[in-house]
C-alpha positions as CSV (number, residue, x, y, z in Angstrom):
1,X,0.0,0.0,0.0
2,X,2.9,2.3,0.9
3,X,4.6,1.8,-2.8
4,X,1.2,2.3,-4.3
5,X,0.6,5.9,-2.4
6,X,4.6,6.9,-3.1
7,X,3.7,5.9,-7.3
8,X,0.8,8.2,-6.9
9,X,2.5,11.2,-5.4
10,X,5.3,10.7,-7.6
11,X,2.6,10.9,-10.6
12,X,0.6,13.4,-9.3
13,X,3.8,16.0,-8.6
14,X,5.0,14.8,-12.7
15,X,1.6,15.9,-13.2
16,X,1.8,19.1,-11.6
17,X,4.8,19.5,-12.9
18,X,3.7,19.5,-16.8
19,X,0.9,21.8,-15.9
20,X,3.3,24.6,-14.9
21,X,5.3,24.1,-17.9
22,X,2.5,24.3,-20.5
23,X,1.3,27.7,-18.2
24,X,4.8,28.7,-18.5
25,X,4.6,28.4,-22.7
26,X,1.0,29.8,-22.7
27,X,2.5,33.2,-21.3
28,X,5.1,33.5,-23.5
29,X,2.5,33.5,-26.8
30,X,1.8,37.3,-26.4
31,X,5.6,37.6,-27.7
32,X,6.1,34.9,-29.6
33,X,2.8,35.3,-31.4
34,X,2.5,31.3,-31.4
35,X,-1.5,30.2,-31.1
36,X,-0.5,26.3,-31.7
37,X,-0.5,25.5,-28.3
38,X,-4.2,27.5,-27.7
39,X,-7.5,25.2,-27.5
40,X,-9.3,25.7,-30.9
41,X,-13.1,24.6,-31.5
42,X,-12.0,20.6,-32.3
43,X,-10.6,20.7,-28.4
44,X,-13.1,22.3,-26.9
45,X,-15.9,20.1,-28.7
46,X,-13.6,17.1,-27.4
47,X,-13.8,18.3,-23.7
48,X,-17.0,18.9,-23.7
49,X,-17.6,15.7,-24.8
50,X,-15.2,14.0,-22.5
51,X,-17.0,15.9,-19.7
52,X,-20.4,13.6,-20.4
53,X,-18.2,10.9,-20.5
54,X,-16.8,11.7,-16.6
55,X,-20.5,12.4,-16.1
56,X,-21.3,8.8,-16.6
57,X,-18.1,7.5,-15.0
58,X,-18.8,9.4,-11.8
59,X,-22.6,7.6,-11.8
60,X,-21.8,4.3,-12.8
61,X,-19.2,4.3,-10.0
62,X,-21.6,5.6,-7.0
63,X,-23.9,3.0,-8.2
64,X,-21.1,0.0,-8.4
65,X,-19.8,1.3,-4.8
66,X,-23.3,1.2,-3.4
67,X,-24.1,-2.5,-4.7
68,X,-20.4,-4.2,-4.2
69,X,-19.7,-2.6,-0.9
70,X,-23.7,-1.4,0.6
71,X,-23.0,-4.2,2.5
72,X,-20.3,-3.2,4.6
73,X,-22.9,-0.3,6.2
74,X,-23.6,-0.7,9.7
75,X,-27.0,-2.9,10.7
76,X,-30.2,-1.8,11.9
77,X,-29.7,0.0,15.2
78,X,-29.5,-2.2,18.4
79,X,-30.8,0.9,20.7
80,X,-33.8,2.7,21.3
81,X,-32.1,5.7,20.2
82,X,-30.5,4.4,17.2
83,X,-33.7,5.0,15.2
84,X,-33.6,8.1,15.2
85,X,-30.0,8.4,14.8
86,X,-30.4,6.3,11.7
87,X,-33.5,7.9,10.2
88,X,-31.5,11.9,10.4
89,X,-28.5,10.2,8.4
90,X,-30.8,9.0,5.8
91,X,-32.7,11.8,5.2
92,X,-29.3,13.7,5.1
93,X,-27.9,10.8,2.5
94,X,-31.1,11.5,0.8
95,X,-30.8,15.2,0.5
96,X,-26.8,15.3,-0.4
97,X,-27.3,12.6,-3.2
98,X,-30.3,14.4,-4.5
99,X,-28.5,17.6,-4.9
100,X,-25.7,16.4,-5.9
101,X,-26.9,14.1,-9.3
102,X,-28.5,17.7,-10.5
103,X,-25.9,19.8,-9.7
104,X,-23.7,17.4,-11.7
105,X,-25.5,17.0,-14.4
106,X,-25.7,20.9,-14.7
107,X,-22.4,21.3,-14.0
108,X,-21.2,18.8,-17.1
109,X,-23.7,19.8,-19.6
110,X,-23.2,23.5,-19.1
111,X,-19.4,22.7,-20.0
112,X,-20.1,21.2,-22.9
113,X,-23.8,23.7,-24.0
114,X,-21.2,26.7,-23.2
115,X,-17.8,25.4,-24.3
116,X,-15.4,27.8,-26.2
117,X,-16.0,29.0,-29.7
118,X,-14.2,30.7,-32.3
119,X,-14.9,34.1,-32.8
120,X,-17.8,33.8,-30.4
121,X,-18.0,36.3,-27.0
122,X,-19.4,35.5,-24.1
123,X,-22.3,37.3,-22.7
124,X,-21.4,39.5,-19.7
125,X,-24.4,39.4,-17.0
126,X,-23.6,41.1,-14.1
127,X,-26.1,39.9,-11.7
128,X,-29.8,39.2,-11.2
129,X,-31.3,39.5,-7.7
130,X,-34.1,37.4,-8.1
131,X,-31.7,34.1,-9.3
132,X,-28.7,35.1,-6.5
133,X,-32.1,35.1,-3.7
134,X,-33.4,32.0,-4.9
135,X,-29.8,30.1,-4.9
136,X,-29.1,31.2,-1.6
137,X,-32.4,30.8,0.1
138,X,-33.5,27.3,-0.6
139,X,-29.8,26.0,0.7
140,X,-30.1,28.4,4.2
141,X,-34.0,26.7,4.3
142,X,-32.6,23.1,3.7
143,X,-29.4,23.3,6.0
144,X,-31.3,25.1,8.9
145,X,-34.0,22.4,8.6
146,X,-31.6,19.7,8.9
147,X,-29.8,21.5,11.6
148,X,-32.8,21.9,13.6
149,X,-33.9,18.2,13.3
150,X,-30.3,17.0,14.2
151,X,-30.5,19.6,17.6
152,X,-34.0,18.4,18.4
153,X,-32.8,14.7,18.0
154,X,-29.2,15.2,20.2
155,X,-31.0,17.1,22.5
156,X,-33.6,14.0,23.1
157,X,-31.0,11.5,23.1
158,X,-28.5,13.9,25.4
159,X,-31.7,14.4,27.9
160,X,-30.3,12.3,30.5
161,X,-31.8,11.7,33.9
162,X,-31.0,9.8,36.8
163,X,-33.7,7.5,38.2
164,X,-34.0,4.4,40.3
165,X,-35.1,2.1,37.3
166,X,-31.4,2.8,35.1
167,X,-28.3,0.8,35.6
168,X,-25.2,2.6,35.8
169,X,-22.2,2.2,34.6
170,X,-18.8,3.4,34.3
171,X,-16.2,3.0,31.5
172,X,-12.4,3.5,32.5
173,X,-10.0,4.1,29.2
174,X,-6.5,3.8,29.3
175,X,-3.9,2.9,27.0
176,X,-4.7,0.8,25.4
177,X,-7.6,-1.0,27.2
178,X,-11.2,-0.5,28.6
179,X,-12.5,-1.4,32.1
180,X,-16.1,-1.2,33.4
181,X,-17.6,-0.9,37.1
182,X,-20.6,-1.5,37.9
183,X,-22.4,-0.6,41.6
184,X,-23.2,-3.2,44.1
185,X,-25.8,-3.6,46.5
186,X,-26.3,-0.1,47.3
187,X,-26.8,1.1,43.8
188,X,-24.5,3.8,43.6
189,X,-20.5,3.6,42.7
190,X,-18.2,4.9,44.9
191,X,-16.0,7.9,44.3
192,X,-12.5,6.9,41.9
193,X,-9.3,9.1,41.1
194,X,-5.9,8.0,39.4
195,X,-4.3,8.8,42.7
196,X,-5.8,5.6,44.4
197,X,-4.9,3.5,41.6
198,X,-1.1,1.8,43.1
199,X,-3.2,1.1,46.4
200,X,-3.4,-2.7,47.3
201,X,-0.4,-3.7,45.0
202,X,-1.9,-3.0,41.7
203,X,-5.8,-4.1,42.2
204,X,-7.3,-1.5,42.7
205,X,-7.8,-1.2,38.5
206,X,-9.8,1.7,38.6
207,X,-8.6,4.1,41.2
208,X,-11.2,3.6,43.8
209,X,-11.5,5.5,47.1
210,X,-10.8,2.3,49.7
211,X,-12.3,4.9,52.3
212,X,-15.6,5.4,50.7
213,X,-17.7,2.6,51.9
214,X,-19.8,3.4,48.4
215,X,-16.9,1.7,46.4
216,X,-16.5,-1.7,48.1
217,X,-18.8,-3.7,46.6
218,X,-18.6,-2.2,43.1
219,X,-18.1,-4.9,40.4
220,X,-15.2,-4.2,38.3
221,X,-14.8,-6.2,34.6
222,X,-13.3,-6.7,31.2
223,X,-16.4,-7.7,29.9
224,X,-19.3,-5.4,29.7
225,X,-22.8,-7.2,29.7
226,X,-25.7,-5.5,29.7
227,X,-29.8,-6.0,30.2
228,X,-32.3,-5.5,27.1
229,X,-34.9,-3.2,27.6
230,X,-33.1,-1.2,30.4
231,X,-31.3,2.2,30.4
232,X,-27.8,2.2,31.1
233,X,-26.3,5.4,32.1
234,X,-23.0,5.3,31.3
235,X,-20.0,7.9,33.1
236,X,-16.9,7.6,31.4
237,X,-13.5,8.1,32.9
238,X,-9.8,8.7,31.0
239,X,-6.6,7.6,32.9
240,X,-4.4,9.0,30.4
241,X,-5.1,10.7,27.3
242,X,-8.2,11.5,25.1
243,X,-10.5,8.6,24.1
244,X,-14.3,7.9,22.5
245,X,-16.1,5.1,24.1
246,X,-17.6,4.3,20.5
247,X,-20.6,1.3,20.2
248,X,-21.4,1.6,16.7
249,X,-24.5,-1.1,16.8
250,X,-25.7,0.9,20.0
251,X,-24.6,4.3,17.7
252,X,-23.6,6.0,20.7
253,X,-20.2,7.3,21.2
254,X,-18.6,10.2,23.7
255,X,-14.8,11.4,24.3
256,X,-13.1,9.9,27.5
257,X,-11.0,13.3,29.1
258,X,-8.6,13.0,31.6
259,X,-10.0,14.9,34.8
260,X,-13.4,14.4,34.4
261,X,-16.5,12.5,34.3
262,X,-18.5,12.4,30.7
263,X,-21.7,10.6,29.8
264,X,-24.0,9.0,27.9
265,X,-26.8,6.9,27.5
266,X,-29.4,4.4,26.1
267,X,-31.4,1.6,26.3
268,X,-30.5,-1.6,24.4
269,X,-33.0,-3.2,22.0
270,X,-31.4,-6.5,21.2
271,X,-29.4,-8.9,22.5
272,X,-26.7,-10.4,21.1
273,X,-28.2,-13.5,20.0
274,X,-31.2,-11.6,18.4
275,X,-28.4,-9.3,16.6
276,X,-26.3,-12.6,15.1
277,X,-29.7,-14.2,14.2
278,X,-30.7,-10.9,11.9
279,X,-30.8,-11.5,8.0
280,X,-28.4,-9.1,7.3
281,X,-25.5,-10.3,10.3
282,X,-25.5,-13.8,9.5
283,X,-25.2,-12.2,5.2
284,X,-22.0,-10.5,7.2
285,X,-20.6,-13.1,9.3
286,X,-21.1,-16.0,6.1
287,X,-18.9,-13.0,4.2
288,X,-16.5,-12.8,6.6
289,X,-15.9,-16.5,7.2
290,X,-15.8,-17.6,3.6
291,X,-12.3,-15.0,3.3
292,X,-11.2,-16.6,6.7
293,X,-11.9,-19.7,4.7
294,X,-10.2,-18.9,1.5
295,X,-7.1,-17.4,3.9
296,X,-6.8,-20.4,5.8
297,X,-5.8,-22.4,2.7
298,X,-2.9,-20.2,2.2
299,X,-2.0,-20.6,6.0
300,X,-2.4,-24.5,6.1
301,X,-0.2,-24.4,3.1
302,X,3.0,-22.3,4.5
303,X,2.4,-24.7,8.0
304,X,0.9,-22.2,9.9
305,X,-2.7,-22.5,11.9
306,X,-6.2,-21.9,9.9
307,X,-8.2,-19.0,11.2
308,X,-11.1,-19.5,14.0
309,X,-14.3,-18.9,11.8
310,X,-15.9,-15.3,13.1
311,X,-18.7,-14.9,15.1
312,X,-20.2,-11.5,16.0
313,X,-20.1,-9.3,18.9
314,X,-21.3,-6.2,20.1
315,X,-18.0,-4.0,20.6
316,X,-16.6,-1.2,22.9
317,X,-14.2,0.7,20.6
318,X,-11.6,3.2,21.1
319,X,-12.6,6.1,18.2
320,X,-9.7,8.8,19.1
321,X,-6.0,8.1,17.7
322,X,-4.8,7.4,21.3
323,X,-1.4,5.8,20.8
324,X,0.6,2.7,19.0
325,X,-1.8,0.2,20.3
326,X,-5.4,2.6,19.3
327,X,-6.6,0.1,16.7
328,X,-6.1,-3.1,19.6
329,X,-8.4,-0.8,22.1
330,X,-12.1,-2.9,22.3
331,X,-13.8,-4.7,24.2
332,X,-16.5,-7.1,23.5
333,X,-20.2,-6.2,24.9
334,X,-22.6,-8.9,25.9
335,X,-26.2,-7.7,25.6
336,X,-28.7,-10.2,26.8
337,X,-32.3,-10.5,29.1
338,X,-32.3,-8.8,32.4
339,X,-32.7,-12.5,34.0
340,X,-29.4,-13.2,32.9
341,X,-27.8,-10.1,33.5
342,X,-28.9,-10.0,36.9
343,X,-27.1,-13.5,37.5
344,X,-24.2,-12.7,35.9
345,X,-23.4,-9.6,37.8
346,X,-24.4,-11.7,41.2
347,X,-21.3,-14.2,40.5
348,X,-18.7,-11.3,39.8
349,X,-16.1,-10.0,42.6
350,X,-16.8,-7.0,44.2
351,X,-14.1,-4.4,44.8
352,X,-14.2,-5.7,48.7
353,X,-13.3,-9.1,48.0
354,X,-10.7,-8.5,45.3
355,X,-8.5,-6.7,47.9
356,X,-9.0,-9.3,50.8
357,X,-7.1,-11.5,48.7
């Protein structure tokens, strides 16, 4: 990939290069009195022409990209939230694809309706209120509309509120992991700071305050289940640097910063299972695992192990450039009935007993 980008520069700059040069000759006609090298009416019918032709090219490939690869788009959304989330980017996909087929088309045939002529003039119009308000009014109308959608929506999914009935949850980022602690008993998670975090040899993962009796029976995990149908309020934490809790499926996402507490929230709508069983994962995962397939014969071959066939998971990603290791930050989110949850979290080891050790 590296040789392919160096080729490129290298053509592009030869490129560049040539362009200069042929600007360079253009400026000396005035002296020379040389036209040879000026576009005459057989160039500028070819250009024109060659512009329709880039007009079909640029729609047959947004038509390709959009059957080989419409695949590779996200499924439907796995929260409560996601809907709408889902439904603003469509409407904006919508818009910017609408717009931009008939301002492409206008663009390429007005190149080649307008193109140069010999001994022809063009017309000098200096301006026209009434086309200069209409171009400018219908985009302000259209981009405060879809402003105003996208503030109503953030605000609703931003509105959050504490109550008895939502799990909460925090996420700890560092480089180049994620942790996640959840409240015992008492339903509330005790107060945490980096400072606490070499107390008891190195166990105390999070930085929890030993003295606040709040903290000792928090749960604290590398794997981050969660109950359908429940909110979870998350409060996100940064050891080191600037992360983005990102959960694409859940499409929810909010910066990690050092030296304070962020959040975010929503309520799943599927669980895992539910999610792998969907027409268009198991399309996905039977995609995935026929390359693994196809790779594995390659692998057997030079002696080396075949590839695990995939399986999906929900997954906590890192979505900031954070260090070497960004790319290896994740970790995998179980969603599943509250039944289960519940007995999940019951056979983890609180904070309290992790220390006694």
């Amino acid at each position: 990939m590296t040789a392919v980008i160096l080729f490129a520069i290298l053509v592009l700059v030869g490129v560049a290069i040539w362009q200069i040069t042929k600007i360079f000759e253009l400026s000396q006609l005035r002296e020379t009195k040389d036209d040879s090298q000026v576009a005459n009416d057989k160039d500028n019918n070819w250009n024109g022409q060659l512009m329709f032709v880039f007009l079909v090219f640029i729609y047959f490939i947004t038509i390709y990209s959009f059957w080989k690869w419409g695949d590779v788009l996200l499924p439907e959304a796995a929260s409560e939230h996601g809907q709408e989330v889902d439904r603003l980017m469509w409407i904006s996909f919508a818009l910017i694809f609408f717009v931009q087929t008939i301002t492409q088309a206008l663009l390429h045939y007005f190149s080649y309706q307008y193109r140069g002529r010999k001994d022809q003039k063009a017309l000098f119009y200096a301006d026209n209120d009434k086309l200069e308000f209409i171009w400018t009014i219908i985009p302000v109308i259209t981009l405060a509309g879809l402003i105003m959608y996208g503030l109503f929506t953030w605000t609703s999914i931003m509105n959050i509120e504490e109550n008895d009935e939502a799990l909460v949850v925090e996420l700890y980022a560092q480089q180049f992991n994620w942790k996640a602690r959840y409240a015992g008993a008492d339903r509330v998670l005790g107060d945490a700071n980096v400072r606490f975090l070499q107390d008891f040899d190195g166990l105390n993962l999070v930085g929890i305050d030993a003295s606040d009796p709040n903290g000792l029976d928090d749960v604290i995990v590398q794997e981050l289940h969660l109950p359908k149908g429940r909110e979870v309020i998350f409060k996100m934490r940064s050891q080191d640097v600037l992360h983005s809790a990102y959960m694409p499926h859940f499409r929810a996402q909010m910066n990690c910063v050092p030296g304070m507490i962020t959040e975010f929230a929503f309520t799943p709508s599927m669980t895992t299972e539910e999610m792998r069983q969907t027409a268009d994962m198991t399309a996905k995962v039977n995609k995935i695992n026929k390359i693994r397939f196809e790779n594995s014969k390659t692998l057997i071959a030079n002696g080396e192990e075949a590839l695990d066939p995939y399986q999906f998971d929900f997954l906590l990603l890192c979505n900031k450039i954070c260090g070497a290791s960004h790319y290896n930050m994740q970790m995998k989110i179980v969603v599943e009935e509250e039944k289960d949850f519940n007995n999940w979290l019951a056979q983890q080891t609180t904070f309290a007993q992790t220390i006694q050790q």
